[in-house]
N, C-alpha and C positions, 0 to 999 in steps of 0.2 A: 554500549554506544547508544547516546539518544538519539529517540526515532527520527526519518530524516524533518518530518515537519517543523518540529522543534528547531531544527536546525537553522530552516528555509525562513520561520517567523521571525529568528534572533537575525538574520542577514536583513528580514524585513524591516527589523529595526532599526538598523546600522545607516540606512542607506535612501528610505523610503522618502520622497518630499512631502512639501505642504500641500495638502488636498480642498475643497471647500465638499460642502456638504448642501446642495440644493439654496434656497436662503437663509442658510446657516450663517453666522463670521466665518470669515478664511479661517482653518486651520483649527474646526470645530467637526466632529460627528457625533450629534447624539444619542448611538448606542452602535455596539457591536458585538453580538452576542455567535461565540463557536463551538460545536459540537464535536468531540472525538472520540471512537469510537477505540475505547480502550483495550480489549483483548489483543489486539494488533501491534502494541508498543509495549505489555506489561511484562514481557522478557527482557528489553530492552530500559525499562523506565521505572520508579518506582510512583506509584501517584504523588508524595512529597514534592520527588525530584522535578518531576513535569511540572509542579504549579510553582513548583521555585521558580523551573526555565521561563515559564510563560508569562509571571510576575516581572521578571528580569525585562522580558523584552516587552510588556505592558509599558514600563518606566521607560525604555529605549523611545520606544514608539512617539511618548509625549515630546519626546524634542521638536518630533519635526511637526506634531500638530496634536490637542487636545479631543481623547474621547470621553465626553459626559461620563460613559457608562460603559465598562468595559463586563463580560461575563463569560466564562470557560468554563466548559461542563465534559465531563469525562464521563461517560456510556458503560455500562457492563451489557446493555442488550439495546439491537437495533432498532428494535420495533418503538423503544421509547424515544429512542431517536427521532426517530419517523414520525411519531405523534408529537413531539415540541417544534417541529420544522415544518408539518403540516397546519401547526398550533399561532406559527410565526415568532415563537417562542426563538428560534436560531434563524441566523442572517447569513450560515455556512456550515457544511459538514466537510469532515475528517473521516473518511472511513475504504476501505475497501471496493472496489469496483461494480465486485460478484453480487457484495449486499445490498451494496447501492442502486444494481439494475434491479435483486430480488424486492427488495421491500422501500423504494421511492418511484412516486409517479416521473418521468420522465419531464412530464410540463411543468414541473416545480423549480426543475434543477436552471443555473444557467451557467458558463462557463469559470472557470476557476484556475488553477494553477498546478504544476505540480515540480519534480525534480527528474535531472537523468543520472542513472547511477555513474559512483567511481571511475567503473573499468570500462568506460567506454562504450558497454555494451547494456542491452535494454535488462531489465531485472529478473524478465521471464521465470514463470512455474519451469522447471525441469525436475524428469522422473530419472533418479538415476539408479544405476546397478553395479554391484560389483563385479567386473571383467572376470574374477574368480568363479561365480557362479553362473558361467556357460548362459548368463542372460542376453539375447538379443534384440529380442524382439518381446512384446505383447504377451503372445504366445507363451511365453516363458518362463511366467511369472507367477504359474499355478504351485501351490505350498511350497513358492519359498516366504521369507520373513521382510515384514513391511517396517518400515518406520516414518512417520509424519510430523508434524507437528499442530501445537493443539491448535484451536480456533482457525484451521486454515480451511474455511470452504470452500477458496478457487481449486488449491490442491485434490480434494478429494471430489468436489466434481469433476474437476479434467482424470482424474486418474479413471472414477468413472465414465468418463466417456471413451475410454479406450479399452477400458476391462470386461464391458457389458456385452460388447457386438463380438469379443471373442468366446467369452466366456458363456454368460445369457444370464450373470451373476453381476451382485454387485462386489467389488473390490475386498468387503469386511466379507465374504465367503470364497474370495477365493486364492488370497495368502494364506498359510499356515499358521502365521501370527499377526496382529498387530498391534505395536506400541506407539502411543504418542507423547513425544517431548514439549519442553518449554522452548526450545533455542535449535534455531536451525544447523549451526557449528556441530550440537550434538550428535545431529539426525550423521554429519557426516563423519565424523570421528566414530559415530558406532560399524558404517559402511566399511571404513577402512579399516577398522578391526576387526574385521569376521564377524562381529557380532549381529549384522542383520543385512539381507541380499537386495531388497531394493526401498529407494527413499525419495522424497516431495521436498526442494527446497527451491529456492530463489537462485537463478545460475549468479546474478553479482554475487550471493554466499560463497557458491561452490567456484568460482573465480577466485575471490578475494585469499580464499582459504589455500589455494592453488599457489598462489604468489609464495605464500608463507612456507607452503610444504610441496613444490611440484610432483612428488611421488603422490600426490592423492590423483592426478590426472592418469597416470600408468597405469590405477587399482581402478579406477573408478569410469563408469560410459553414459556419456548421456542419451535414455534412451531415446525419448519424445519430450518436447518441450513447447509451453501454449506463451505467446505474448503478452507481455504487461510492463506498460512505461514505470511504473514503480507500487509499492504493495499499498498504498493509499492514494485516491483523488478526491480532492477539494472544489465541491461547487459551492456555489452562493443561490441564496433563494431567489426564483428569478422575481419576486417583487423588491428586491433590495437595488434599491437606487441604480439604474445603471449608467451613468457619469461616471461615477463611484466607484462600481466593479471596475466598470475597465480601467479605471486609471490606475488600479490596482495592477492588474495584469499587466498593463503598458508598464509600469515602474519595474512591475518583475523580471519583463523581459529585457529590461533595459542595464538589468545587471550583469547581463552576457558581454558589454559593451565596454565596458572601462577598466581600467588597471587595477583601480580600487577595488570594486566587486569582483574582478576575479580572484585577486587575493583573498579577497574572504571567501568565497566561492571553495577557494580548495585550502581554506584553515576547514573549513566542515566538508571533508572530501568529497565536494560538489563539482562536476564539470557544465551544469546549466539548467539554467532554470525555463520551465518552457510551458505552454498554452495549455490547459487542461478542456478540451472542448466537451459536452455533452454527446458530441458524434463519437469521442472516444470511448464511448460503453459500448460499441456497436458490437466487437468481436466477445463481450460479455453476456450481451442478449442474445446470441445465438448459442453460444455456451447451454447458458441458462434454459433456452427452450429445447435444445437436443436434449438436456439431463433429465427435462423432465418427460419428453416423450420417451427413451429409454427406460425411464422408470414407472411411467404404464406399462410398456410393456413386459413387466416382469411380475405386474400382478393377475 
Protein backbone atom coordinates (compact mmCIF):
# COMPACT_ATOMS: atom_id res chain seq x y z
CA UNK A 1 0.00 0.00 0.00
CA UNK A 2 1.32 3.52 -0.90
CA UNK A 3 2.23 5.65 1.86
CA UNK A 4 -0.58 7.68 2.94
CA UNK A 5 0.98 11.02 1.53
CA UNK A 6 1.18 9.78 -1.71
CA UNK A 7 -2.16 9.27 -1.33
CA UNK A 8 -3.20 12.74 0.28
CA UNK A 9 -0.98 14.60 -2.78
CA UNK A 10 -2.92 12.51 -5.72
CA UNK A 11 -6.40 13.67 -3.77
CA UNK A 12 -4.44 17.16 -3.86
CA UNK A 13 -4.48 16.82 -7.22
CA UNK A 14 -7.91 15.83 -8.05
CA UNK A 15 -9.54 18.60 -6.21
CA UNK A 16 -7.29 21.51 -5.42
CA UNK A 17 -8.21 25.17 -6.98
CA UNK A 18 -6.62 27.89 -8.79
CA UNK A 19 -4.23 29.74 -6.29
CA UNK A 20 -2.28 33.17 -7.24
CA UNK A 21 1.18 33.37 -6.09
CA UNK A 22 1.97 36.98 -4.48
CA UNK A 23 2.39 39.12 -7.90
CA UNK A 24 2.62 36.27 -9.71
CA UNK A 25 -0.44 35.69 -12.93
CA UNK A 26 -3.28 33.79 -11.42
CA UNK A 27 -2.68 30.26 -11.35
CA UNK A 28 1.22 30.53 -11.45
CA UNK A 29 3.85 29.40 -8.45
CA UNK A 30 7.24 29.66 -9.29
CA UNK A 31 8.70 26.79 -7.57
CA UNK A 32 7.87 24.10 -5.08
CA UNK A 33 10.31 22.16 -3.86
CA UNK A 34 9.34 18.76 -1.12
CA UNK A 35 11.40 16.67 0.93
CA UNK A 36 10.53 12.96 2.02
CA UNK A 37 12.07 11.35 4.27
CA UNK A 38 12.24 7.93 2.72
CA UNK A 39 13.02 5.02 5.31
CA UNK A 40 9.30 5.59 6.49
CA UNK A 41 7.43 4.53 3.18
CA UNK A 42 10.33 2.15 1.63
CA UNK A 43 8.23 -1.01 2.97
CA UNK A 44 5.50 0.32 1.59
CA UNK A 45 6.99 2.07 -1.89
CA UNK A 46 9.61 1.34 -4.12
CA UNK A 47 11.50 4.68 -5.14
CA UNK A 48 10.39 4.09 -9.07
CA UNK A 49 6.92 3.72 -7.74
CA UNK A 50 6.90 6.96 -5.56
CA UNK A 51 8.16 9.18 -8.45
CA UNK A 52 5.69 7.63 -10.79
CA UNK A 53 3.03 8.55 -8.07
CA UNK A 54 4.29 12.02 -7.68
CA UNK A 55 4.97 12.56 -11.49
CA UNK A 56 1.24 11.47 -11.90
CA UNK A 57 -0.07 13.98 -9.47
CA UNK A 58 2.65 16.75 -10.59
CA UNK A 59 0.50 16.45 -14.22
CA UNK A 60 -2.88 16.33 -12.05
CA UNK A 61 -1.81 19.45 -10.13
CA UNK A 62 -1.21 21.63 -13.57
CA UNK A 63 -4.91 21.48 -14.31
CA UNK A 64 -6.01 23.53 -11.76
CA UNK A 65 -2.84 25.90 -11.88
CA UNK A 66 0.97 26.06 -13.41
CA UNK A 67 4.09 25.34 -11.28
CA UNK A 68 7.48 26.88 -12.97
CA UNK A 69 9.27 24.44 -11.10
CA UNK A 70 8.24 21.55 -9.43
CA UNK A 71 11.15 19.28 -7.43
CA UNK A 72 10.81 15.97 -5.18
CA UNK A 73 13.71 14.77 -3.35
CA UNK A 74 13.56 11.45 -1.30
CA UNK A 75 16.03 11.39 2.01
CA UNK A 76 17.84 8.31 3.17
CA UNK A 77 19.09 10.62 6.18
CA UNK A 78 17.50 13.43 8.13
CA UNK A 79 20.32 15.48 8.93
CA UNK A 80 20.53 16.17 4.95
CA UNK A 81 17.21 16.94 5.17
CA UNK A 82 17.70 19.47 7.70
CA UNK A 83 20.59 21.00 5.88
CA UNK A 84 18.47 21.62 2.38
CA UNK A 85 15.42 23.26 4.45
CA UNK A 86 17.78 25.16 6.75
CA UNK A 87 19.67 25.79 3.04
CA UNK A 88 15.90 26.88 1.66
CA UNK A 89 16.65 24.42 -0.78
CA UNK A 90 12.83 22.84 0.38
CA UNK A 91 9.54 24.72 0.76
CA UNK A 92 8.21 21.39 2.90
CA UNK A 93 9.09 18.39 4.75
CA UNK A 94 7.70 14.82 4.88
CA UNK A 95 8.98 13.07 7.66
CA UNK A 96 8.17 11.66 11.11
CA UNK A 97 7.29 13.79 14.14
CA UNK A 98 10.14 12.23 16.64
CA UNK A 99 12.84 13.35 13.79
CA UNK A 100 11.24 16.36 13.15
CA UNK A 101 11.28 17.76 16.94
CA UNK A 102 15.00 15.80 17.10
CA UNK A 103 16.86 17.39 14.22
CA UNK A 104 14.57 20.88 13.08
CA UNK A 105 14.60 24.14 14.77
CA UNK A 106 11.01 24.70 15.79
CA UNK A 107 11.08 28.52 14.34
CA UNK A 108 11.50 27.16 10.78
CA UNK A 109 8.64 24.92 10.78
CA UNK A 110 5.03 26.52 10.02
CA UNK A 111 1.77 24.64 9.82
CA UNK A 112 1.05 21.84 7.21
CA UNK A 113 -1.38 19.11 6.88
CA UNK A 114 -1.78 15.72 7.51
CA UNK A 115 -4.43 12.50 7.46
CA UNK A 116 -6.64 10.53 10.04
CA UNK A 117 -6.45 6.88 9.81
CA UNK A 118 -8.98 4.16 8.20
CA UNK A 119 -10.47 2.91 11.49
CA UNK A 120 -11.46 5.71 13.05
CA UNK A 121 -8.99 5.69 15.40
CA UNK A 122 -5.67 7.77 15.81
CA UNK A 123 -2.48 5.65 14.44
CA UNK A 124 -0.90 5.47 17.81
CA UNK A 125 2.77 3.54 18.81
CA UNK A 126 1.30 0.51 20.69
CA UNK A 127 3.52 -2.19 22.59
CA UNK A 128 1.98 -5.23 22.13
CA UNK A 129 2.16 -8.92 23.82
CA UNK A 130 1.21 -12.06 23.40
CA UNK A 131 -1.68 -13.03 26.09
CA UNK A 132 0.21 -16.47 25.94
CA UNK A 133 3.15 -15.19 27.50
CA UNK A 134 1.84 -14.21 31.00
CA UNK A 135 2.71 -10.41 29.75
CA UNK A 136 1.14 -7.60 31.60
CA UNK A 137 2.66 -5.25 32.50
CA UNK A 138 6.30 -3.57 31.98
CA UNK A 139 7.56 -5.48 34.58
CA UNK A 140 7.15 -8.48 32.40
CA UNK A 141 9.10 -8.01 29.64
CA UNK A 142 12.53 -9.06 31.17
CA UNK A 143 14.11 -12.05 28.54
CA UNK A 144 11.32 -12.43 26.78
CA UNK A 145 11.61 -11.96 22.68
CA UNK A 146 11.16 -8.43 21.05
CA UNK A 147 10.24 -7.64 17.61
CA UNK A 148 10.16 -3.99 15.95
CA UNK A 149 10.55 -2.63 13.13
CA UNK A 150 13.41 -1.04 11.20
CA UNK A 151 13.93 2.86 11.11
CA UNK A 152 11.13 3.29 13.84
CA UNK A 153 12.70 5.87 16.42
CA UNK A 154 9.23 6.85 17.91
CA UNK A 155 8.93 3.09 18.58
CA UNK A 156 12.07 2.53 20.30
CA UNK A 157 12.26 5.59 22.26
CA UNK A 158 8.68 5.08 23.84
CA UNK A 159 9.47 1.57 24.41
CA UNK A 160 12.53 3.15 26.18
CA UNK A 161 10.83 5.16 28.15
CA UNK A 162 8.95 2.61 29.75
CA UNK A 163 11.77 -0.11 29.95
CA UNK A 164 14.38 2.22 31.66
CA UNK A 165 12.54 3.39 35.11
CA UNK A 166 11.78 -0.37 35.56
CA UNK A 167 14.51 -1.72 34.55
CA UNK A 168 17.47 1.05 34.88
CA UNK A 169 18.35 -0.58 31.19
CA UNK A 170 17.85 0.30 27.94
CA UNK A 171 15.18 -2.00 26.08
CA UNK A 172 18.37 -3.70 23.67
CA UNK A 173 19.47 -5.36 27.34
CA UNK A 174 16.81 -6.19 28.67
CA UNK A 175 14.74 -8.75 26.02
CA UNK A 176 16.39 -11.90 25.31
CA UNK A 177 16.31 -11.04 21.72
CA UNK A 178 15.79 -8.60 19.37
CA UNK A 179 14.76 -8.71 15.61
CA UNK A 180 13.84 -5.92 13.46
CA UNK A 181 11.59 -6.11 10.33
CA UNK A 182 10.76 -4.23 7.20
CA UNK A 183 6.79 -4.38 7.49
CA UNK A 184 4.67 -3.89 10.48
CA UNK A 185 2.14 -7.01 9.33
CA UNK A 186 5.19 -9.03 10.05
CA UNK A 187 6.07 -7.72 13.40
CA UNK A 188 2.39 -9.18 14.06
CA UNK A 189 2.09 -12.31 12.22
CA UNK A 190 5.34 -13.38 14.10
CA UNK A 191 3.24 -12.37 17.64
CA UNK A 192 0.66 -14.64 16.62
CA UNK A 193 2.79 -17.46 15.83
CA UNK A 194 4.70 -17.92 18.88
CA UNK A 195 7.46 -16.78 17.28
CA UNK A 196 8.24 -13.56 19.40
CA UNK A 197 6.49 -12.25 23.00
CA UNK A 198 6.34 -8.65 22.48
CA UNK A 199 6.27 -6.04 19.49
CA UNK A 200 6.16 -1.88 18.36
CA UNK A 201 3.55 -1.37 15.69
CA UNK A 202 1.06 1.38 14.73
CA UNK A 203 -2.56 0.32 16.50
CA UNK A 204 -4.39 1.39 12.79
CA UNK A 205 -1.78 -1.87 11.66
CA UNK A 206 -2.96 -3.99 14.48
CA UNK A 207 -6.70 -2.87 13.93
CA UNK A 208 -6.60 -3.19 10.34
CA UNK A 209 -4.98 -6.70 10.62
CA UNK A 210 -7.86 -7.46 13.45
CA UNK A 211 -10.72 -6.92 10.69
CA UNK A 212 -8.94 -9.56 8.51
CA UNK A 213 -8.26 -12.11 11.36
CA UNK A 214 -10.37 -11.17 14.68
CA UNK A 215 -8.47 -14.02 16.49
CA UNK A 216 -5.21 -11.90 16.58
CA UNK A 217 -7.23 -9.74 19.21
CA UNK A 218 -7.92 -13.11 21.50
CA UNK A 219 -3.88 -13.85 21.06
CA UNK A 220 -2.78 -10.65 21.31
CA UNK A 221 -2.87 -7.23 24.33
CA UNK A 222 -2.03 -4.05 24.12
CA UNK A 223 0.22 -3.24 26.51
CA UNK A 224 0.90 0.67 26.58
CA UNK A 225 0.38 2.89 23.74
CA UNK A 226 1.79 6.77 23.05
CA UNK A 227 -0.34 9.17 20.58
CA UNK A 228 0.38 9.99 17.01
CA UNK A 229 -2.20 11.50 14.35
CA UNK A 230 -0.34 9.52 11.72
CA UNK A 231 3.52 8.19 11.12
CA UNK A 232 4.37 11.41 9.08
CA UNK A 233 3.64 15.38 9.47
CA UNK A 234 4.11 17.88 6.85
CA UNK A 235 5.24 21.37 7.52
CA UNK A 236 6.11 24.08 5.13
CA UNK A 237 9.16 26.43 5.81
CA UNK A 238 7.78 29.18 7.69
CA UNK A 239 9.41 31.86 5.02
CA UNK A 240 7.27 30.04 2.30
CA UNK A 241 4.61 32.50 1.19
CA UNK A 242 2.01 32.46 3.76
CA UNK A 243 -1.25 33.39 1.62
CA UNK A 244 -0.01 30.39 0.02
CA UNK A 245 0.35 27.88 2.73
CA UNK A 246 -2.83 28.51 4.08
CA UNK A 247 -4.76 28.42 1.14
CA UNK A 248 -3.27 25.10 0.89
CA UNK A 249 -4.46 23.96 4.11
CA UNK A 250 -7.95 25.71 3.70
CA UNK A 251 -8.35 23.54 0.32
CA UNK A 252 -7.39 20.39 2.35
CA UNK A 253 -9.73 20.90 4.79
CA UNK A 254 -12.29 21.60 2.65
CA UNK A 255 -12.21 18.25 1.36
CA UNK A 256 -13.97 16.76 4.48
CA UNK A 257 -17.00 18.80 3.08
CA UNK A 258 -18.31 17.64 -0.25
CA UNK A 259 -19.61 14.34 -1.82
CA UNK A 260 -16.86 14.38 -4.23
CA UNK A 261 -13.89 14.41 -1.77
CA UNK A 262 -15.30 12.06 0.31
CA UNK A 263 -15.57 9.76 -2.38
CA UNK A 264 -12.15 10.02 -3.06
CA UNK A 265 -11.27 10.34 0.47
CA UNK A 266 -12.20 6.56 0.98
CA UNK A 267 -11.15 5.32 -2.87
CA UNK A 268 -7.66 5.89 -0.61
CA UNK A 269 -8.96 4.64 2.65
CA UNK A 270 -9.03 8.06 4.03
CA UNK A 271 -11.81 9.23 6.69
CA UNK A 272 -10.18 13.13 6.74
CA UNK A 273 -7.88 15.21 6.25
CA UNK A 274 -6.98 17.59 8.96
CA UNK A 275 -4.60 20.76 10.39
CA UNK A 276 -1.09 19.63 11.00
CA UNK A 277 -0.20 22.41 13.59
CA UNK A 278 3.59 23.02 14.91
CA UNK A 279 1.91 22.76 18.47
CA UNK A 280 1.41 19.18 17.39
CA UNK A 281 5.03 18.21 18.14
CA UNK A 282 4.38 19.10 21.69
CA UNK A 283 3.68 15.40 23.06
CA UNK A 284 7.02 14.63 20.87
CA UNK A 285 9.18 17.15 22.61
CA UNK A 286 8.55 15.87 25.81
CA UNK A 287 9.01 12.29 24.61
CA UNK A 288 12.25 13.39 23.26
CA UNK A 289 13.54 15.21 26.43
CA UNK A 290 12.44 12.29 28.96
CA UNK A 291 14.61 10.05 26.55
CA UNK A 292 17.31 11.79 26.89
CA UNK A 293 17.31 12.57 30.52
CA UNK A 294 16.72 8.76 30.96
CA UNK A 295 19.63 8.23 29.11
CA UNK A 296 22.06 10.22 31.17
CA UNK A 297 21.13 8.62 33.65
CA UNK A 298 22.34 5.31 32.79
CA UNK A 299 25.73 6.55 31.99
Amino acid sequence: MINFFLKLFTILALVIPPITFGQELPNEIPKLTMGWYYPTINAMVSRADFHSAVDLWIKEYDHSFKIKHTDVKLYDHIENMRADFDNRKLDMIIAPPLLIVNHFELKTLADGFTGESTTNEPFDIVVLARKASNIKTVSDFKNKRLVITDHDELGKVFLNSLVIPKFNQPYTQVFSSTHSLLKQNAIIHKLFFSEADVGVVYLETFNLMAELNPQIKKQLAIINRFPIKSPNYSYFHYKFPDTLRKQFIKTTLSFNNTLRSKEILNNFRLTSLIECTVESLAPFITLSNKNKQLMRLLK
